[in-house]
C-alpha positions as CSV (number, residue, x, y, z in Angstrom):
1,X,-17.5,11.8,-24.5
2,X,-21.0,11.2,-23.2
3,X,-21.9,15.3,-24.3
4,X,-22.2,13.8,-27.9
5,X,-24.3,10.7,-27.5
6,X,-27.4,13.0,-28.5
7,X,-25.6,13.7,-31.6
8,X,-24.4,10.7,-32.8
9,X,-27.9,8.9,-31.7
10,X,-29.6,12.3,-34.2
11,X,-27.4,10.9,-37.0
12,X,-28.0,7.0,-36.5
13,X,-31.8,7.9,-36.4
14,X,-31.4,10.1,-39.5
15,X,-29.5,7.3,-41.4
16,X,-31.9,4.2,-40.2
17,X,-35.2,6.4,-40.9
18,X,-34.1,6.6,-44.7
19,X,-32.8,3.4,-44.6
20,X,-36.8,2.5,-43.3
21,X,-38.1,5.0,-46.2
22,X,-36.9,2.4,-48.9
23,X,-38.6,-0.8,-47.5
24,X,-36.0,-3.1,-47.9
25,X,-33.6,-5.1,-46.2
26,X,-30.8,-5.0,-48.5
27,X,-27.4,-4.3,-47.6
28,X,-26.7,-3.0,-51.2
29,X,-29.3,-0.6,-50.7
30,X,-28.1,0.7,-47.1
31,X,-24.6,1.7,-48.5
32,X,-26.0,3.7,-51.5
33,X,-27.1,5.2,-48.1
34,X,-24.2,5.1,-46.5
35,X,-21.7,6.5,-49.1
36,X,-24.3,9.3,-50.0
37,X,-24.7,10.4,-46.4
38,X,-20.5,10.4,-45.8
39,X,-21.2,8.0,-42.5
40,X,-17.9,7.1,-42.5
41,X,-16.2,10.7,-41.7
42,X,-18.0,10.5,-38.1
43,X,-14.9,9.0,-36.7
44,X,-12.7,12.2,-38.2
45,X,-12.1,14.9,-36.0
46,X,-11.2,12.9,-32.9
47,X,-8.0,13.2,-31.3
48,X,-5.5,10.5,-30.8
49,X,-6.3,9.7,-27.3
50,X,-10.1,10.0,-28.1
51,X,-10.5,7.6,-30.8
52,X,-11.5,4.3,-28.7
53,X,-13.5,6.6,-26.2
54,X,-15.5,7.7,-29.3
55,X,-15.5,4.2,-31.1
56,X,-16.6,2.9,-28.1
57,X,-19.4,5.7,-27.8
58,X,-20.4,4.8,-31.2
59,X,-20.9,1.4,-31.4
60,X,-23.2,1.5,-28.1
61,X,-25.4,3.9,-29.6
62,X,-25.7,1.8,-32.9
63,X,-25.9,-1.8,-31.1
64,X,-28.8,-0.2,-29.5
65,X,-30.9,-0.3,-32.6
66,X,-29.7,-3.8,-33.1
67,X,-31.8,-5.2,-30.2
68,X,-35.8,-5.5,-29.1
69,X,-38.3,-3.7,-29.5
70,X,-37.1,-2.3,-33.1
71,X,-38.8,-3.7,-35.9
72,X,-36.9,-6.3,-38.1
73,X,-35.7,-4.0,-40.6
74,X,-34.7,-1.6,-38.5
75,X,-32.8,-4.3,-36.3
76,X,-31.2,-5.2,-39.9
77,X,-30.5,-1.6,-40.6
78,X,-28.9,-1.6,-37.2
79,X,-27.2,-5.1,-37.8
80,X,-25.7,-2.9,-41.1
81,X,-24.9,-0.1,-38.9
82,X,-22.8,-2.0,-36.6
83,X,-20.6,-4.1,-39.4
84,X,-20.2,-0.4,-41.4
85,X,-18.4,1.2,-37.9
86,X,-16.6,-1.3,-37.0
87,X,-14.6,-2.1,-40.0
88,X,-14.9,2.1,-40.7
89,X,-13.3,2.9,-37.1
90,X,-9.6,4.6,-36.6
91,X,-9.0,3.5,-33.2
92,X,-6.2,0.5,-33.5
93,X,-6.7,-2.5,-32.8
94,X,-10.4,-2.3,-33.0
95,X,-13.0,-1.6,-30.6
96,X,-15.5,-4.7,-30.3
97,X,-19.3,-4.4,-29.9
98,X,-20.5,-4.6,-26.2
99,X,-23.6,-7.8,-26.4
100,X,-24.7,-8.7,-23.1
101,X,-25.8,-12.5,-22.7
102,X,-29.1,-11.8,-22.0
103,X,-29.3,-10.4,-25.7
104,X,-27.7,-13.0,-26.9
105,X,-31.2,-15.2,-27.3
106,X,-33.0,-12.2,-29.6
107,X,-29.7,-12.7,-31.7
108,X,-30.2,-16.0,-32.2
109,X,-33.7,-15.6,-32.9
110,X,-33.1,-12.7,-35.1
111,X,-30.7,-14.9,-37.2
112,X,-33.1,-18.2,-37.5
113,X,-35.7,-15.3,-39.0
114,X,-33.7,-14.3,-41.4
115,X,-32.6,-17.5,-42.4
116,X,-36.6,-18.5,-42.6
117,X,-37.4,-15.5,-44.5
118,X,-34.0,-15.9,-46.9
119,X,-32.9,-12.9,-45.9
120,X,-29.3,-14.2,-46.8
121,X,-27.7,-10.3,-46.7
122,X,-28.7,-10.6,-42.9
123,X,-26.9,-13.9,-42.7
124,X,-24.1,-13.0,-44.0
125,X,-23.3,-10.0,-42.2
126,X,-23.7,-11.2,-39.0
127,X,-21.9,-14.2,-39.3
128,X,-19.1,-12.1,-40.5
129,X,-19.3,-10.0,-37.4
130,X,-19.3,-13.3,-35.4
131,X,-16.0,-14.8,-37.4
132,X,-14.3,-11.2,-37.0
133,X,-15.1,-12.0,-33.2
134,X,-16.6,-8.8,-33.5
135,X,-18.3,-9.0,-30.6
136,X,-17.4,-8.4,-26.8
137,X,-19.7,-10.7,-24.2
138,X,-20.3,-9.3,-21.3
139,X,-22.9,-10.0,-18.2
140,X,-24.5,-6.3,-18.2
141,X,-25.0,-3.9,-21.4
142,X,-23.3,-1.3,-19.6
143,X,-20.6,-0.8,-17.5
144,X,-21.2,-0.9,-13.6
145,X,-20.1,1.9,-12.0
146,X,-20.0,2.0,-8.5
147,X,-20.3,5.5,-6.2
148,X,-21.3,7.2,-8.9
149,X,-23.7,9.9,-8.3
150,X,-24.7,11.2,-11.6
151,X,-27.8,9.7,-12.7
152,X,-27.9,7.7,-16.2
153,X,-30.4,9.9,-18.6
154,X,-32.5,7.2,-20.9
155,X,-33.4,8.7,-23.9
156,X,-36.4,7.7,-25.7
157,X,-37.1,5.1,-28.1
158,X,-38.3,6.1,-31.7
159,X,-41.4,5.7,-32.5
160,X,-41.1,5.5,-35.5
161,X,-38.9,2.2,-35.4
162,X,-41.4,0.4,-33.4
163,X,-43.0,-2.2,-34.7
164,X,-46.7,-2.6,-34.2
165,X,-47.7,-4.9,-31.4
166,X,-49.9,-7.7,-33.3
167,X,-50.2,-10.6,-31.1
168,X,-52.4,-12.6,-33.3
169,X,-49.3,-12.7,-35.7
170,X,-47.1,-13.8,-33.2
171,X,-49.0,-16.6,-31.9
172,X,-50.7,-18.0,-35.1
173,X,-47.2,-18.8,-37.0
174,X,-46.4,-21.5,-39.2
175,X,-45.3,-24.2,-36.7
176,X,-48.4,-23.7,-34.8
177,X,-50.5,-24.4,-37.7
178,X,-48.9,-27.5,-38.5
179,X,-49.1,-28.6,-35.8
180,X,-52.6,-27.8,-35.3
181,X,-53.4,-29.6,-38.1
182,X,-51.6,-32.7,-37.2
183,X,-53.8,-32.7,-33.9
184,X,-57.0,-31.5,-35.4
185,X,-56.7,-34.7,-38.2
186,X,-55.5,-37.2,-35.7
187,X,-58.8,-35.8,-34.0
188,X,-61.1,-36.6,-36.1
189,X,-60.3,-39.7,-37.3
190,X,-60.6,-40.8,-33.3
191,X,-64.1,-39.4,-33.3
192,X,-65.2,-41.3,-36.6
193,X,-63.6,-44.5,-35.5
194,X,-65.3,-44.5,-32.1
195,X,-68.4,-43.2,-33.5
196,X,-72.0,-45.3,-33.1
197,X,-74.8,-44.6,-35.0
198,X,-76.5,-43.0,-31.7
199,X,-73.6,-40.7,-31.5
200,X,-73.5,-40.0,-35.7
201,X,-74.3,-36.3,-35.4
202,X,-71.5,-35.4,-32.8
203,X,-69.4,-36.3,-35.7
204,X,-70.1,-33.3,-37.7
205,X,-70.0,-31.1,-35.1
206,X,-66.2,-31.5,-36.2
207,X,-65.5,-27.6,-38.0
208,X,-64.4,-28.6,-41.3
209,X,-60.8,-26.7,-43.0
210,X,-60.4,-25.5,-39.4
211,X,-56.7,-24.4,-40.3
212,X,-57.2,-22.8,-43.2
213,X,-60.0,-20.4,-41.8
214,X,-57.7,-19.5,-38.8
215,X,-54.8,-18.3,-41.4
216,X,-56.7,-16.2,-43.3
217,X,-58.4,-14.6,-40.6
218,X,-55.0,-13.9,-39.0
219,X,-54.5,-12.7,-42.7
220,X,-57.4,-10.8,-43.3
221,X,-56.5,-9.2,-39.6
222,X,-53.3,-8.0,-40.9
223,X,-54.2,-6.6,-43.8
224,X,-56.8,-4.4,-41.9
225,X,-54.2,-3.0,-39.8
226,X,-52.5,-1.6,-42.8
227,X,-55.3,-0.2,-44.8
228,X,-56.2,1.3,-41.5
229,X,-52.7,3.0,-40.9
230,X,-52.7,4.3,-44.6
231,X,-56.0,5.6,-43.8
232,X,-54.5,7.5,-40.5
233,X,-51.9,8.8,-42.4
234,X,-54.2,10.4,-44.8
235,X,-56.2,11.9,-42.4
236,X,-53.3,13.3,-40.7
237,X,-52.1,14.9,-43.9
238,X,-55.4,16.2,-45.1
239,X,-55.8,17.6,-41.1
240,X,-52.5,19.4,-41.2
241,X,-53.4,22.9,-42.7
242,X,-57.1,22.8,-40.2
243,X,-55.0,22.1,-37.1
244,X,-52.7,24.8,-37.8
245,X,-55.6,27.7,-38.4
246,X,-57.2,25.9,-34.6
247,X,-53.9,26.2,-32.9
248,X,-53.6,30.4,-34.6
249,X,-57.1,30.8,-33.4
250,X,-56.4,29.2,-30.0
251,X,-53.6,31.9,-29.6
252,X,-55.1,34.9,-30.2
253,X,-58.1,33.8,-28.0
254,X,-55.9,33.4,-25.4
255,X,-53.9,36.9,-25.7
256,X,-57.6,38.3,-25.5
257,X,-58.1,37.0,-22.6
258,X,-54.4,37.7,-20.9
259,X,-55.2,41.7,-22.0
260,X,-58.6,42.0,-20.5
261,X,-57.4,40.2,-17.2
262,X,-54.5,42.7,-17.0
263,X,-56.1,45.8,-18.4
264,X,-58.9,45.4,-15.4
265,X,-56.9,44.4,-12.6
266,X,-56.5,47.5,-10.1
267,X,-53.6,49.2,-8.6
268,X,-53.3,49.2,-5.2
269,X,-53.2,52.6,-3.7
270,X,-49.5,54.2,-2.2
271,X,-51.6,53.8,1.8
272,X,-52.4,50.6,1.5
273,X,-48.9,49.1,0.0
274,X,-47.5,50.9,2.7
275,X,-49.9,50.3,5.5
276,X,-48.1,47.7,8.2
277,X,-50.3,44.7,9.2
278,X,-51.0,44.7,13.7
279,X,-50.8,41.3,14.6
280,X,-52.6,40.1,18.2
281,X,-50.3,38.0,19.7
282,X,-52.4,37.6,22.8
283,X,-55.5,36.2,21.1
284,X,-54.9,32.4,20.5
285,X,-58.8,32.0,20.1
286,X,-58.9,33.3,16.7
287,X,-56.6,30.4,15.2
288,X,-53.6,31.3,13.2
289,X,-53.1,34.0,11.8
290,X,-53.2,34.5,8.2
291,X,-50.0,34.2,6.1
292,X,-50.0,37.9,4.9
293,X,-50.0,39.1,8.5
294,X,-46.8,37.0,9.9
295,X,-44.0,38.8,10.7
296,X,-40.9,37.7,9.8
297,X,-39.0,38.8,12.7
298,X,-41.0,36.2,15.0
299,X,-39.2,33.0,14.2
300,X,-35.2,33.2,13.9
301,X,-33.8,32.4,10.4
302,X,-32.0,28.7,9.7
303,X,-28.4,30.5,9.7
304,X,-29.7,32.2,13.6
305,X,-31.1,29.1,14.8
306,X,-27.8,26.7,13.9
307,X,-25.5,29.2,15.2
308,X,-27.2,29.3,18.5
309,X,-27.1,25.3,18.7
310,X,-23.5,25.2,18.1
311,X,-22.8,28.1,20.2
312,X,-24.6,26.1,23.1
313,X,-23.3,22.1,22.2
314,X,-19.5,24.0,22.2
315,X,-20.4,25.8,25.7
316,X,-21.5,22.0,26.9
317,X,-18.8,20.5,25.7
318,X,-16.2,23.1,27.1
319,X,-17.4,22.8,30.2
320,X,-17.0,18.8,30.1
321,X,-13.7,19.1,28.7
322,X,-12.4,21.3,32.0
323,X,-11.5,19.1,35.3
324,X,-14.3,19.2,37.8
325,X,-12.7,20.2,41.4
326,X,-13.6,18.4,44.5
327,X,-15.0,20.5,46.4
328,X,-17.7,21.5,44.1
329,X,-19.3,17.8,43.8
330,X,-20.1,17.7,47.7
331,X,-19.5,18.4,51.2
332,X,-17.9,15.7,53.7
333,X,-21.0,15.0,56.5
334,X,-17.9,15.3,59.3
335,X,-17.3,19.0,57.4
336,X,-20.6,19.6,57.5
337,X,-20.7,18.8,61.3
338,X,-18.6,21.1,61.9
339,X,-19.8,24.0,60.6
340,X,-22.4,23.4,62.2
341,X,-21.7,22.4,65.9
342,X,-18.7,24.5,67.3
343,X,-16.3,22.5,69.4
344,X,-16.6,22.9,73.2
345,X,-13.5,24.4,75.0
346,X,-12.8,24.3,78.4
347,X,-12.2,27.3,80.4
């Protein structure tokens, strides 16, 4: 089943990216969607004994967009995604969504969110998911397989779906500025209590609505960010037709320049292409030779060189294998004598 994961992550994309088109986070709204794209027939078409294989497949691919580092309607979307297949699914009983506890914090923090922004659709849906016991915890998002040589392809995030990094936003949030205001009030009525008349102007060295300037610069900061994407997208439309005469021009430049290279390069003549290299193999002063003059009959080929090592590591061990006779080890000293001294006989 893994030969279809492209597909099925093509039509989750497709889905989601409309879903993104409508800026909105209803769930009303994603299954006008829904029923006008037919999502639900993606489970048709699978045999018997595929059907929890595929469901399984499916709801991986769709709890993907579900999770960091999606933006929060897109996580929604995918939230939306997830309820819609799993109540849509054929195989029986049904196949639950794989959540690993390490993403079991973002879900947490994707539900106080949505409860602080009232996006009670959100709510709902995920708590339904969580009272069908939906889910299926495990300790790794996918299953560990071990002596397994294929390597895992990663396909690549959307870009699309990505939210903007804006730290600024994420830092300067609501409960910071409380509580910044808390301290920066308890501060200054420290200061004025303590204060002497020597020390009166470090007093209003205190920056007055301190808070309040901070949020609408975060603010202000914001808003820039999206006046300045409108502004890219703009230029991006108004550059389309330009980049595509650049690119045309580009081409033909370069099909010039292919034809004159090839139209003046020179044919060898029949003697020379025929004409064998010498080689000195006497001279070692000249350094090596070049790479063009080598002859490949000098070195033995991989195939010659490994049939000669186990042609000489079998004659080895052969002659291991065979029992070694005595007399081939060494000669007795009282042998040796002998031959060498005759014995004396008496006439």
């Amino acid at each position: 089943m893994d030969f279809c994961r492209k597909q099925v992550k093509t039509d989750c994309e497709l889905l989601l990216s409309r879903f993104q088109q409508t800026e909105s986070v209803r769930f009303e709204v994603f299954s006008g969607i829904w029923r006008d794209m037919s999502f639900s027939h993606i489970f048709y078409g699978t045999l018997s004994h595929e059907k929890r294989t595929f469901s399984r497949l499916v709801l991986d691919v769709a709890g993907s967009f579900f999770l960091p580092p999606f933006s929060f309607q897109i996580r929604v979307g995918g939230l939306y995604l997830l309820y819609s297949l799993y109540h849509s699914q054929t195989a029986a009983p049904s196949e639950q969504i794989r959540l690993a506890l390490k993403d079991w914090e973002d879900v947490k923090k994707f539900e106080k969110d949505a409860v602080d922004a009232q996006h009670l659709d959100a709510v709902y849906i995920l708590r339904q998911l969580m009272f069908c016991k939906a889910f299926h915890f495990t300790a790794m998002p996918t299953p560990l397989v071990y002596r397994k040589k294929r390597k895992a392809e990663r396909s690549a995030l959307c870009e699309a779906f990505m939210e903007r990094a804006s730290r600024p936003q994420e830092l300067i949030n609501v409960e910071f500025l409380e509580e910044l205001s808390n301290i920066h009030e308890l501060y200054e009525k420290l200061k004025t209590s303590v204060a002497s008349p020597a020390s009166e102007p470090s007093v209003h060295l205190i920056r007055k609505n301190l808070v309040p300037r901070l949020r609408s610069a975060v603010v202000d900061f914001y808003k820039w960010q999206h006046r300045k994407d409108s502004a890219d997208e703009d230029d991006d439309a108004g550059e389309g037709t330009s980049s595509q005469q650049e690119c045309s021009r580009r081409a033909q430049l370069l099909a010039s320049i292919k034809s004159k290279a090839y139209g003046e390069a020179a044919e060898a003549s029949k003697s020379r292409r025929h004409r064998q290299v010498e080689v000195d193999f006497t001279c070692d002063e000249s350094g090596p030779a070049p790479t063009a003059a080598r002859s490949r009959a000098s070195k033995p080929s991989l195939k010659a060189r490994t049939n000669e090592n186990v042609r000489i590591s079998g004659d080895v061990w052969k002659e291991a294998e065979e029992t070694t006779l005595i007399n081939r080890l060494a000669v007795l000293d009282s042998e040796e004598k002998r031959k060498r001294f005759k014995r004396f006989k008496w006439s």
